[in-house]
matplotlib code that plots the C-alpha trace (Angstrom):
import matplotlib.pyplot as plt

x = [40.0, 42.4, 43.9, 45.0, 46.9, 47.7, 50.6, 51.5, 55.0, 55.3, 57.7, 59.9, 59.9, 62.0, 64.4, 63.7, 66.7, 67.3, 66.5, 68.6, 71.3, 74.7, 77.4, 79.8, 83.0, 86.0, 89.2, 90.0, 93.5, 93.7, 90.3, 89.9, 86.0, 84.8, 81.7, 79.1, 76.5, 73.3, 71.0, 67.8, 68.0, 69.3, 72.2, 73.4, 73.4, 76.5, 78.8, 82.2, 84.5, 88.0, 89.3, 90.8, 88.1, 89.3, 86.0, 84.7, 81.3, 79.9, 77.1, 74.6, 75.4, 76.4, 76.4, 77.5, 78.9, 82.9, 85.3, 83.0, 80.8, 78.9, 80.4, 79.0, 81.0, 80.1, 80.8, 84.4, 85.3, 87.4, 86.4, 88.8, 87.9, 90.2, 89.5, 87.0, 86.4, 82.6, 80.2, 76.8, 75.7, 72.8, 71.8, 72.5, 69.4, 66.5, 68.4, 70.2, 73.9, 76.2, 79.7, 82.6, 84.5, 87.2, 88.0, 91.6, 92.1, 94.9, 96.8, 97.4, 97.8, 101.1, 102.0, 101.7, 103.2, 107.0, 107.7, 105.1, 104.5, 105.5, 101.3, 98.2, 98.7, 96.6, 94.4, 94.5, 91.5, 88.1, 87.8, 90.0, 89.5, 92.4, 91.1, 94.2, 93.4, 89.0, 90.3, 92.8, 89.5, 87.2, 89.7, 89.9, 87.0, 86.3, 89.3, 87.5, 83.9, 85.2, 85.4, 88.8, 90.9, 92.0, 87.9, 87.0, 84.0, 82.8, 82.0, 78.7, 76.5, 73.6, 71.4, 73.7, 73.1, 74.3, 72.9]
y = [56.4, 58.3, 59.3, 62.8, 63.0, 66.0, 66.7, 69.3, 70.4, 70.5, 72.8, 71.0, 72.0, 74.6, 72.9, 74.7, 76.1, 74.3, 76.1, 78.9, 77.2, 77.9, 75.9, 78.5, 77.3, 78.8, 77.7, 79.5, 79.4, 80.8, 83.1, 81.5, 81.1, 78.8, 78.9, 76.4, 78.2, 77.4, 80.8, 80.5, 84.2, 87.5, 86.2, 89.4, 93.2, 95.6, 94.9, 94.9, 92.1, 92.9, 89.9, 88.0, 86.3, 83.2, 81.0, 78.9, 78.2, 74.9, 75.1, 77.0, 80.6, 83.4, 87.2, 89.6, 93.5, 93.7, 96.5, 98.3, 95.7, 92.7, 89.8, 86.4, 83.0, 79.7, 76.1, 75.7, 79.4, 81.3, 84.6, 86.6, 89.8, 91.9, 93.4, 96.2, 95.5, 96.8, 93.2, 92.1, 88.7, 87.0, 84.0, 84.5, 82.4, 81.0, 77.5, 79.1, 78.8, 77.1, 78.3, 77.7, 80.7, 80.8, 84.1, 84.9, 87.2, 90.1, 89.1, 85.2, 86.0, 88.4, 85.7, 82.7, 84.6, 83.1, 86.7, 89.1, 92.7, 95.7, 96.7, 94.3, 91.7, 91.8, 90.4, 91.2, 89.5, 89.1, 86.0, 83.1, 79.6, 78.0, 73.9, 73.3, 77.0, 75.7, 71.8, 73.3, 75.9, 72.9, 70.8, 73.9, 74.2, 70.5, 70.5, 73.5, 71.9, 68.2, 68.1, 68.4, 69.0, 72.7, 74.2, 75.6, 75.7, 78.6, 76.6, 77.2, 75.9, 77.0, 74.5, 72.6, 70.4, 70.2, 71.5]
z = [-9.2, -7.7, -4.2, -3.1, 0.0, 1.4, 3.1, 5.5, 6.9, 10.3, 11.5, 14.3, 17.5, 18.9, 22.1, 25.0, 27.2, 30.3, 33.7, 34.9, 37.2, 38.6, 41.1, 42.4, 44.3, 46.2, 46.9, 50.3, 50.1, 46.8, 46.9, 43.3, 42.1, 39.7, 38.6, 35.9, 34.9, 32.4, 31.2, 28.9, 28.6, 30.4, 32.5, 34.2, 33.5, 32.8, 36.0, 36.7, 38.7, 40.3, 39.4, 36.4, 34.5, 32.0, 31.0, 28.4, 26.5, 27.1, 24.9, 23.0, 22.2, 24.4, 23.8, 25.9, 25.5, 27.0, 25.4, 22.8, 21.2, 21.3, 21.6, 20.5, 22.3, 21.1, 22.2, 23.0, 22.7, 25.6, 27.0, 29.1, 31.0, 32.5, 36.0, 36.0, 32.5, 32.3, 30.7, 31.1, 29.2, 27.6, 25.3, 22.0, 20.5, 22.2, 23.3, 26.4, 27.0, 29.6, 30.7, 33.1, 34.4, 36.6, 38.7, 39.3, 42.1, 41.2, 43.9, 43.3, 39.4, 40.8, 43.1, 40.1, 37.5, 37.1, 35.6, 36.8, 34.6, 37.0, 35.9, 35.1, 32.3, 29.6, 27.5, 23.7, 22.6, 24.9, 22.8, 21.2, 19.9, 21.8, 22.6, 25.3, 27.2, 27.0, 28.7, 31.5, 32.2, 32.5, 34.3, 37.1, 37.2, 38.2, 40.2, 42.5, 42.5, 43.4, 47.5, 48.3, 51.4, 49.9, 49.8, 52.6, 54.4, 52.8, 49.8, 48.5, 45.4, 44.3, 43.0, 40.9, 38.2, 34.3, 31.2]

ax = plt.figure().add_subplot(projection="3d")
ax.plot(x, y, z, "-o")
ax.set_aspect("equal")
plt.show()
């Protein structure tokens, strides 16, 4: 006598993207802004910022349009945007996406430079793989969203938490 057994795959299940979240912070005395972030989906539509913008994917996989084209920023991965450079941004898959992001006002960027450009810097890449430029974001951006004496009290959050 024998035994058949049948076996059926089961497809595993699909992780589902944290809740929408962000923490914004600003430094009054240097009108920087950092801001943590976590999307399951549409993040923001085409918009423009007059500031510097230097951030980093956390996690997951962000897409967004900047200069032309799609662009697609993974874990680790550094996006910079240039003032009044036109972006929106989205997840890139179905498992959402976190990000840091700093936002460098024109004016303290002129002031910081040791050697300021008579113009704008610029970027030559929206993204880059640079490891120490992704830490010194995150470390900025902790630096801003830990209480300190240099926020102000205009700082806000917006139901914080990680992703």
């Amino acid at each position: 006598m024998t035994t058949s057994i049948r076996m059926t795959r089961v497809p595993p299940k699909a992780v589902a993207a944290p809740p929408d979240h962000m923490q914004l912070v600003r430094d009054g005395a240097s009108g920087i802004e950092a801001i943590r972030a976590c999307f399951s989906g549409h993040a923001c539509d085409l918009h423009r910022h007059d500031d510097w913008l230097v951030g980093v994917t956390e996690c997951g996989q962000q897409d967004f349009f900047c200069r032309g084209s799609r662009r697609r920023s993974t874990a680790g991965r550094v996006i910079l945007i240039e003032p009044q450079e036109a972006h929106d941004g989205q997840a890139g898959n179905g498992s959402g996406f976190a990000y840091s992001m700093l936002y460098l006002p024109r004016s303290w960027l002129h002031t910081a430079l040791a050697d300021p450009p008579v113009g704008d810097p610029g970027f030559l890449s929206t993204l880059v793989d640079d490891p120490k430029l992704a830490t010194a974001i995150r470390a900025a951006c902790l630096a801003l969203a830990s209480p300190t004496e240099r926020l102000t009290p205009t700082r806000r959050s917006i139901r914080s938490s990680a992703c």
